[in-house]
Phi, psi and omega in degrees: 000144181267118179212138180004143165298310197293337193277330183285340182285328177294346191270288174345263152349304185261339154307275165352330181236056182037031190242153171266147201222113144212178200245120180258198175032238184276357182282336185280328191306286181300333158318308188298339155287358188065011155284165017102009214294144186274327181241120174257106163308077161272133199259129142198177182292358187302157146266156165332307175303303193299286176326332166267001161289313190270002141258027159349322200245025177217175195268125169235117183269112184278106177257327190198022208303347210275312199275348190078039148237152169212166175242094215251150175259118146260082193079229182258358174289130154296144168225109203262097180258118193287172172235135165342140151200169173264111174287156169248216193291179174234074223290328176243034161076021185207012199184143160297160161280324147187204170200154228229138156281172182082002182299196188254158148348297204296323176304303198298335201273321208280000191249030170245178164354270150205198221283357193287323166290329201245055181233104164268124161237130165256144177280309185296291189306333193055207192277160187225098187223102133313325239213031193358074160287285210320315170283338133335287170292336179290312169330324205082000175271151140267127192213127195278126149330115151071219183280095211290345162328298185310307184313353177281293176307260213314337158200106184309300152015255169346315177301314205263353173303326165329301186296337193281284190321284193318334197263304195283327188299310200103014191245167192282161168240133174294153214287339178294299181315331193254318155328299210292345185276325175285328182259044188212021180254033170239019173274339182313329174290034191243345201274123186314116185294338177282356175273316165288344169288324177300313215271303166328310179282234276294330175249019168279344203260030207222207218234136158074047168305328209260317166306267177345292167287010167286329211257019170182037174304324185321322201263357158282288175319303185295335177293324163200121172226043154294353192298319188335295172310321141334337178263132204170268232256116188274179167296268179105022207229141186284348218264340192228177187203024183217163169266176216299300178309288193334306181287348139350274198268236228327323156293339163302312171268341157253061144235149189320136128001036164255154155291324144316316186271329173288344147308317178287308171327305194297310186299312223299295188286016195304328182282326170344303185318289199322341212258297245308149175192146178261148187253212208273349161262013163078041189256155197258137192232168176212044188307140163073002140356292165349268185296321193282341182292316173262032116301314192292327203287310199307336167295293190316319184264009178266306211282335180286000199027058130303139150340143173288349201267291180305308200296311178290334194286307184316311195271331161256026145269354155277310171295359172215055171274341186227003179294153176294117200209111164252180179307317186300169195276345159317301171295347189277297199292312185338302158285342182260026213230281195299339185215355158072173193310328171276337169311323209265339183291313171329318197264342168270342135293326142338299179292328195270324165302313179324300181288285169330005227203326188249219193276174160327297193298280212303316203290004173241044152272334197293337154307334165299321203277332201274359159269315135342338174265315182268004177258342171274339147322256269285296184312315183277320187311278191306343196052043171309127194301165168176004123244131200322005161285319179291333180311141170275016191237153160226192194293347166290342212260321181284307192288347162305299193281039168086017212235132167274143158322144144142175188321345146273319145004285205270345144314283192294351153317291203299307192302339175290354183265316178312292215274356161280300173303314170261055223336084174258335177207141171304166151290050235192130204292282187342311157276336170329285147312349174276343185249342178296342179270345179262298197312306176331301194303321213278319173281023160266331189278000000 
């Protein structure tokens, strides 16, 4: 294993003051992967206090003491050093009620997640893998420490990080582990919501969406569940060939690593069920699907308590996620005037996910979306005007030819960036000001 200068010096360190030291969880997990670890765990028999005594002379952060954490800083790296323990029950499906020290290694291992987590390295000592996480992680299994109902019960947590592990690892979830989840998965409303918006991005963001969340929409459904309706529910339409859910989650994956858009992907069709209508051929239409899908995502995602900057970025890729956009450059600065330069590249990986997601016929759509992608290049490559920042004129420019600060001001402003977007007038102070003075004249009469 490969590990840190800093995690052997904090292991170091506290052998030197007579305690056992390793390095646990995902930092051994991912070395065992051939990652990077980003975050270092160390497990030992120290209590907090004797750990913030053997670093005296570094910034030691009470992260937890309640819990046996403390956080010692090296430089600007955190190192979260835990003290052994035994959880006791878990009266509410998310938190021990409490928890008792002093165990052996072998204890402290036996209570986490699963087993790809419950694996220790000591550099003298090497690895301490009861519970054979290592052949796991070779499998590619996900597998729950001990009996996974209890690890469910005790903390409903655990289903979805499970679906989480699975999506970014990339590993199978063993078949006890994947039972035990489905028949714990209505404990998820047991779960703090701003804690399922953490374990949700983290697995919209990973791989084999549309397998994974098939084969365990309950537990999607139970985390939000208008999705519920969606499962299903077909189309009816030449344009799709997945039902409702389906097309979801297959548009989830085949979109970029933003998060945002991947989120909007899960969301985008959320309103269908509501709109559907049939015409006299029994073909399925979802008029105004836009606008009723981003109210809802605008609940779901209030209630997962997103941030408001994600919540407005989701809900206006989805309500003009199907809007009519064309290429030329008059409508590009339109949209990017209305939704600005990173929204409208969000919203044109939308569209190409979106597309990607339905039939043959829609998908010879998609030279249309990648010409809509490359005229909003276009537009920013040239520096093309689309805001009033951008205008070559501003309102000291204005109070020169005679137009006073106040609410005409900001008429004629505006209307010289509309006749510049849609190019009736250059960018260019001179004409600019030259027609901003026949307007002047014209709010004097």
């Amino acid at each position: 294993m490969l590990i840190s200068d800093g995690a052997r010096r904090v292991i170091a360190a506290l052998e030197a003051a007579g305690h056992e030291a390793y390095a646990v969880g995902g930092c051994v997990r991912d070395s065992l992967l051939g990652q990077t670890p980003k975050d270092w765990d160390i497990c030992t028999n120290a209590p907090p206090s004797r750990v913030a005594a053997v670093f005296a002379g570094e910034k030691v952060i009470n992260t937890g003491a309640k819990h046996g954490s403390v956080t010692v800083m090296l430089g600007a790296q955190p190192y979260e050093v835990t003290a052994f323990r035994i959880d006791g029950a878990y009266g509410d499906g998310r938190r021990p009620d409490s928890v008792a020290f002093g165990c052996s290694l072998r204890e402290d291992l036996a209570r986490r997640d699963f087993t790809c987590n419950a694996i220790a390295y000591n550099p003298s000592s090497g690895f301490t893998d009861p519970f054979g996480g290592a052949g796991d992680i070779k499998r590619k299994l996900l597998r729950c420490v001990g009996d996974p109902d209890c690890r469910f019960r005790e903390d409903s947590l655990r289903i979805l990080r499970a679906l989480r592990f699975a999506a970014t690892l990339g590993f199978a979830i063993a078949p006890d582990t994947a039972l035990a989840m489905e028949r714990c998965c209505g404990l998820a409303g047991n779960i703090a919501r701003e804690r399922v918006s953490t374990e949700l991005n983290g697995l919209v963001m990973g791989e084999g969406l549309t397998e994974l969340l098939t084969r365990h929409k309950r537990i999607m459904f139970e985390i939000i569940p208008p999705l519920s309706p969606a499962d299903g529910f077909e189309q009816r339409n030449p344009y799709h060939i997945y039902d409702v859910y389906t097309h979801l989650l297959v548009s989830a994956d085949a979109a970029p690593k933003d998060l945002t858009v991947r989120l909007t992907m899960l969301l985008h069709d959320i309103g269908k069920p509501a709109c559907y209508t049939a015409d006299e051929n029994g073909r399925g239409h979802f008029h105004g699907h836009g606008a009723v899908g981003a109210d809802m995502a605008r609940d779901i995602l209030r209630g997962l308590k997103y941030d408001n900057a994600a919540i407005k970025a989701i809900c206006e890729l989805i309500l003009h996620h199907d809007a009519k956009i064309n290429a030329d450059a008059a409508s590009v600065r339109r949209w990017l005037n209305k939704l600005g330069a990173r929204r409208m590249r969000q919203l044109t990986a939308v569209r190409r996910a979106d597309r990607m997601a339905q039939s043959a016929l829609a998908r010879e759509e998609l030279p249309q979306v990648d010409a809509l992608a490359q005229a909003i290049d276009n537009a920013l490559a040239e520096g093309q005007c689309f805001s009033l920042k951008s205008l070559a004129v501003n309102g000291r420019d204005l109070e020169g030819i005679g137009i006073q600060p106040g609410k005409r001001m900001g008429e004629i402003l505006t209307e010289l960036l509309q006749k510049v977007m849609d190019g009736e007038l250059p960018n260019e102070r001179e004409a600019l000001l030259a027609f901003a003075a026949t307007r002047r004249s014209a709010g004097r009469q």
